[in-house]
C-alpha positions as CSV (number, residue, x, y, z in Angstrom):
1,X,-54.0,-6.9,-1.3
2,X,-52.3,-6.0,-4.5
3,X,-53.4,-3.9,-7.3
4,X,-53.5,-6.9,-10.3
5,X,-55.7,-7.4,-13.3
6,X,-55.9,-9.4,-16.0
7,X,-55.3,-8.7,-19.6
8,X,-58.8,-8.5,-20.2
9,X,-59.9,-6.9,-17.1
10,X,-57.9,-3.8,-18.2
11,X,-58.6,-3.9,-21.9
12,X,-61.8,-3.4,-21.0
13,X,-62.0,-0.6,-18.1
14,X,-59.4,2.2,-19.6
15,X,-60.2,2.5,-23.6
16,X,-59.4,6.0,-25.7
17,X,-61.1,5.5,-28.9
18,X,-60.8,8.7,-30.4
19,X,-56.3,8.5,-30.0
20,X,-56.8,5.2,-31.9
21,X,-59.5,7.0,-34.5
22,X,-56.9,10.0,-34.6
23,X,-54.1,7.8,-36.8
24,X,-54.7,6.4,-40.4
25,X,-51.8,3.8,-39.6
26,X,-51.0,1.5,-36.7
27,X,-52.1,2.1,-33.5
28,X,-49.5,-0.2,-31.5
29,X,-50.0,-1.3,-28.4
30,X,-48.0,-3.7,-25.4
31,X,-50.1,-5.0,-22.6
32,X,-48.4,-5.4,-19.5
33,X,-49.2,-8.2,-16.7
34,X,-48.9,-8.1,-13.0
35,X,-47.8,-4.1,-12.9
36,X,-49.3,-0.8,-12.0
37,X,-48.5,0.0,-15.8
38,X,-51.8,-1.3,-18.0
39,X,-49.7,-0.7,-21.2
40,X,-48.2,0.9,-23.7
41,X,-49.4,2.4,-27.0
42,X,-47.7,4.5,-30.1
43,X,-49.2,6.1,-33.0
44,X,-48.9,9.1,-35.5
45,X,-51.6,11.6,-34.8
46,X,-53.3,12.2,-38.5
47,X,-55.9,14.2,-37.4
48,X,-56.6,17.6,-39.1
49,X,-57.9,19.5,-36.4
50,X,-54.6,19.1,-34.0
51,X,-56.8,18.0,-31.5
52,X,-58.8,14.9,-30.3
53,X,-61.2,13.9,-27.5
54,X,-60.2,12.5,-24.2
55,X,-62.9,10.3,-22.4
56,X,-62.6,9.7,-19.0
57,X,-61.1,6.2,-18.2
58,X,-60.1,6.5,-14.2
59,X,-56.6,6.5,-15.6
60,X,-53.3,8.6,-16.3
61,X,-51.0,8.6,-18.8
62,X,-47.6,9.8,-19.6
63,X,-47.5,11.0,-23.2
64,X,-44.6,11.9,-25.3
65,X,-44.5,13.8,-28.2
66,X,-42.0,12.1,-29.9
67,X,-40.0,15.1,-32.2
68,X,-36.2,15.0,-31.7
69,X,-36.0,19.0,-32.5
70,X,-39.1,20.0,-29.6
71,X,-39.4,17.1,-27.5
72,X,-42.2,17.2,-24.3
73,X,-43.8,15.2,-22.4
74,X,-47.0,15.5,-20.1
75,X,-48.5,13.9,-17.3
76,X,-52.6,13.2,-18.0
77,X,-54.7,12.8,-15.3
78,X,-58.2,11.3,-15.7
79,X,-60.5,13.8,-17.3
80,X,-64.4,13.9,-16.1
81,X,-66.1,14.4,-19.3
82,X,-65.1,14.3,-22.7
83,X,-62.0,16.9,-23.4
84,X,-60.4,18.2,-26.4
85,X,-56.6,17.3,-26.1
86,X,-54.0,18.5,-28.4
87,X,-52.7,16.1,-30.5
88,X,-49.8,17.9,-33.4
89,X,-50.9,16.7,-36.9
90,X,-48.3,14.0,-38.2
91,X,-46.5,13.8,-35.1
92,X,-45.8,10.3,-32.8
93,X,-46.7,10.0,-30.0
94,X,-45.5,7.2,-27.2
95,X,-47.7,6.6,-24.2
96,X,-47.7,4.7,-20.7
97,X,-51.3,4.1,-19.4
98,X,-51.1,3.4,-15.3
99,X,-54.2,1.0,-14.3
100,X,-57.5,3.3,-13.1
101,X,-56.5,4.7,-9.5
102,X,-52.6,4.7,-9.8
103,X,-51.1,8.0,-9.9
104,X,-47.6,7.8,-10.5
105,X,-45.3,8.8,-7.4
106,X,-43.0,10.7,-8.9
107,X,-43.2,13.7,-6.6
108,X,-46.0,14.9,-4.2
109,X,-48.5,15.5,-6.1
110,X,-51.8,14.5,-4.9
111,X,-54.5,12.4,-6.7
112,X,-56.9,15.1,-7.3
113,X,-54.4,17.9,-8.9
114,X,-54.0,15.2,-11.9
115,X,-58.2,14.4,-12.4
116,X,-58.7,16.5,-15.5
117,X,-55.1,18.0,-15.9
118,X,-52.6,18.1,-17.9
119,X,-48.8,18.8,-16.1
120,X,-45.8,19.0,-18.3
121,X,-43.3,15.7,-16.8
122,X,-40.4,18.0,-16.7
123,X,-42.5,19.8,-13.9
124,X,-43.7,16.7,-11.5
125,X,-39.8,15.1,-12.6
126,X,-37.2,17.6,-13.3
127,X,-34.8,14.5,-13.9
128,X,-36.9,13.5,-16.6
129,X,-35.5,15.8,-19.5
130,X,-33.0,13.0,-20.7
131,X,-35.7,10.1,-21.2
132,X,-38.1,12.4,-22.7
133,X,-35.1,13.1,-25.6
134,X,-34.2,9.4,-25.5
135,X,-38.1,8.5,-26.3
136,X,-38.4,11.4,-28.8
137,X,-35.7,10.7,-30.7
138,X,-36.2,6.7,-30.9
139,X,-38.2,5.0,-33.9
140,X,-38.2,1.7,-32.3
141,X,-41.2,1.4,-30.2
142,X,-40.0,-1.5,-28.2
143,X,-37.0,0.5,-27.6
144,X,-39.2,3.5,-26.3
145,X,-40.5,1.0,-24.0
146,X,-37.5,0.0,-22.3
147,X,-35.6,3.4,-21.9
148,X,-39.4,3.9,-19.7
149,X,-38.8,1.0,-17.4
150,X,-35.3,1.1,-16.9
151,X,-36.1,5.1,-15.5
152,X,-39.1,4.2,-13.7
153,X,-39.3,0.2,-12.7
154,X,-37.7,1.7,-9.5
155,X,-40.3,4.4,-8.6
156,X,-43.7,3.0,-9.4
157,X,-44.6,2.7,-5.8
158,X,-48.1,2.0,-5.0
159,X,-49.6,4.7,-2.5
160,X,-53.2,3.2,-2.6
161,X,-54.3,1.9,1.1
162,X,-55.3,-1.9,1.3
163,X,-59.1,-0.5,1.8
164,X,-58.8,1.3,-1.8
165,X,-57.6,-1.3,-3.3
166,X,-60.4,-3.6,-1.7
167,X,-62.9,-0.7,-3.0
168,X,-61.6,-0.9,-6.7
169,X,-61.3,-4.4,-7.0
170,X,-64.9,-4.6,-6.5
171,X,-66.1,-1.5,-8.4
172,X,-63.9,-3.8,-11.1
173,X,-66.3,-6.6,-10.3
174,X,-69.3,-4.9,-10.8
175,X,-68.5,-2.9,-13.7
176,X,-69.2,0.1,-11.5
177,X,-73.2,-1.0,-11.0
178,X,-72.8,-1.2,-7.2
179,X,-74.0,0.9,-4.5
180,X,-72.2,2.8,-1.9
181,X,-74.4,0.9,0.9
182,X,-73.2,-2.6,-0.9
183,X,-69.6,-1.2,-0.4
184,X,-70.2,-0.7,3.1
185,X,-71.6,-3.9,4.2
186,X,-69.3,-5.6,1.7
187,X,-66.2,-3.7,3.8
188,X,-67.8,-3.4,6.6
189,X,-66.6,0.4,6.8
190,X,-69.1,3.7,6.7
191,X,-69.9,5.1,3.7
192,X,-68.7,8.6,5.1
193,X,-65.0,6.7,5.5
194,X,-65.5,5.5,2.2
195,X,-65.8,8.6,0.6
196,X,-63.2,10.4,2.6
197,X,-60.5,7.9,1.5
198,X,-60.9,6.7,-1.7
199,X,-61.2,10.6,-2.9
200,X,-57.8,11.5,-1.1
201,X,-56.5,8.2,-2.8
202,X,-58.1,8.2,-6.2
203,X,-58.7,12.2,-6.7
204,X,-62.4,11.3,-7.8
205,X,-65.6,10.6,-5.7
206,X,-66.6,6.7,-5.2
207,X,-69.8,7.5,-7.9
208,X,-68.0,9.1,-10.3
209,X,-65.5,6.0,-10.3
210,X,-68.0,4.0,-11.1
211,X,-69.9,6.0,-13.3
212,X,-66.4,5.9,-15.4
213,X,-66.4,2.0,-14.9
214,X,-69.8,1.4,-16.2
215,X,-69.0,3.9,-19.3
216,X,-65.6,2.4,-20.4
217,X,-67.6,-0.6,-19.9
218,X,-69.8,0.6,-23.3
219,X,-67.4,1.5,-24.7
220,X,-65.5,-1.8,-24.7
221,X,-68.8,-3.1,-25.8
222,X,-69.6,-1.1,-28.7
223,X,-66.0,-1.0,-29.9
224,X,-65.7,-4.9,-29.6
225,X,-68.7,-5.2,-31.6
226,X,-69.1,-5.9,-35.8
227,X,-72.2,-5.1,-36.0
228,X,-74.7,-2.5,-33.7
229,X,-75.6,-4.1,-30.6
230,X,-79.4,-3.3,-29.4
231,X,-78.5,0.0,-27.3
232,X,-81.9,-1.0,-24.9
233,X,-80.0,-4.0,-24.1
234,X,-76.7,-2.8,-23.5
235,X,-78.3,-0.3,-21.1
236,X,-80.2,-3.1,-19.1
237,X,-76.9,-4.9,-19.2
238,X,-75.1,-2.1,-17.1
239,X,-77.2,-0.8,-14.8
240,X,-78.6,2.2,-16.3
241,X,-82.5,3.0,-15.6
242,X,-83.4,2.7,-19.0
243,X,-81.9,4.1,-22.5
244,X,-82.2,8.1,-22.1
245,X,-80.1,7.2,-19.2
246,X,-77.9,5.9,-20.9
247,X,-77.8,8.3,-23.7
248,X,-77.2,11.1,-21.6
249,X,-74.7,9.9,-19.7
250,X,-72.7,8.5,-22.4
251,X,-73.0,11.7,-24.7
252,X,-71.7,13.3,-21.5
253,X,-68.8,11.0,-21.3
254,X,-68.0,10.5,-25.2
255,X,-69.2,13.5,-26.0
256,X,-71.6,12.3,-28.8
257,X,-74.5,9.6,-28.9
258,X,-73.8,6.1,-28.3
259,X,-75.6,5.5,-31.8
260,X,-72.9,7.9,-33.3
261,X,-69.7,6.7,-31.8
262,X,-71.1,3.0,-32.7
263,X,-71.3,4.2,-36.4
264,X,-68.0,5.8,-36.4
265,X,-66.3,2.9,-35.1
266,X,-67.6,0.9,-37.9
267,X,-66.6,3.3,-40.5
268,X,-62.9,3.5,-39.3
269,X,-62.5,-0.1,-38.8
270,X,-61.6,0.3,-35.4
271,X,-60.5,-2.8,-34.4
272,X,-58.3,-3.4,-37.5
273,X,-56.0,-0.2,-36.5
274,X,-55.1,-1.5,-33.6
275,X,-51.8,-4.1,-33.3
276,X,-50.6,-5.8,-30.2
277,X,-47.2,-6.2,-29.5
């Protein structure tokens, strides 16, 4: 069974609002169908602070500072709560988002060193210094885009067993609102194997997956959304026992109230920032 979503399935499972609030300007992103890759985005970091919140999404990225006199690149593994990242004020930045569960097989690395780190590429691909100065020094994102592939298309192997595939297909599914006893009559596997497994595969715990599922399922909501949707019904919606469930968890996730974040999205016009290519 094959790792494969749709265009909507990941546009709504692996969402960083704060990198898109971050830039004044265009927020460019490229979908990409059928691959381990979920897409591509650019954008020139504006924010003051030189910083800007992560939100756990499942995912990693490969981000690249695009600046042709100190050009980097690092490696981003799913964080577990919200997490300031650095972000240099006025700088570009080019990123490759991997689909929730696919670590990049570059090297050896396992799964769970990448959940809530940060490793510079050079380090996981010492082969990698050339791209990264290609990226940096290119203005054309679609150009950016390419030198990726043609260095990679080769090496995206997918590690994931057939089981954790099964297992995140139908977290998917669910929107994370399933139970670890559904899983195992639904794979007909223990939920001791379970667990064992899909951590070694996917660096996080089977709950926490789909705590991150059900979260980046909000916050597709509430970014998606004109005008505030009833937060008591959103709740119901996903699963969560009642609101101060909710609230918790996402303020946990987001790092402020769901009430907040809605508000800020509305002032920024979110939606409007963001171009697909």
């Amino acid at each position: 069974m094959s790792v494969i979503f749709s265009h909507k399935a990941l546009e709504t499972k692996n969402i960083q609002p704060y990198f898109v609030l971050s830039t004044h300007s265009t927020y460019r992103k490229k979908m990409v169908d059928n691959s381990v890759i979920s897409h591509f985005y650019s954008f020139v970091a504006d924010n003051s602070e030189g910083y800007t919140f992560a939100v756990p999404d499942a995912c990693t990225d490969i981000l690249f500072l695009c600046d042709p006199t100190t050009p980097a690149a690092r490696i981003c593994g799913s964080t577990i709560s919200a997490k300031l990242v650095e972000l240099q004020k006025n700088k570009r930045y080019f990123g490759v988002r991997f689909v929730p569960g696919f670590a990049p097989d570059f090297s050896s690395i396992l799964p769970k060193e990448l959940t809530d780190a940060e490793i510079a590429l050079a380090d996981i691909d010492p082969n990698a210094s050339p791209l990264i100065e290609k990226i940096a020094s290119s203005h054309c994102f679609a150009n950016q885009i390419n030198f990726f592939m043609q260095n990679y298309t080769d090496r995206l192997a997918n590690r994931q067993s057939d089981l954790c595939q099964q297992l995140s297909q139908l977290m998917y599914q669910y929107n994370g609102d399933i139970r670890i006893t559904e899983l195992e009559e639904l794979t007909g596997f223990s939920a001791r194997y379970i667990y064992k497994i899909f951590t070694e595969q996917f660096g996080i715990s089977p709950k926490l997956y789909c705590l991150i599922l059900r979260f980046q399922q909000a916050l597709f909501n509430l970014t998606a959304q004109e005008q505030l949707k009833n937060l008591t019904d959103l709740a119901i919606d996903l699963g969560y026992a009642d609101q101060s469930h909710f609230l918790r968890e996402f303020k946990k996730f987001a790092a402020i109230s769901p009430k907040k974040f809605t508000t800020e999205i509305q002032h920024s016009f979110y939606q409007k920032r963001i171009t697909y290519d």
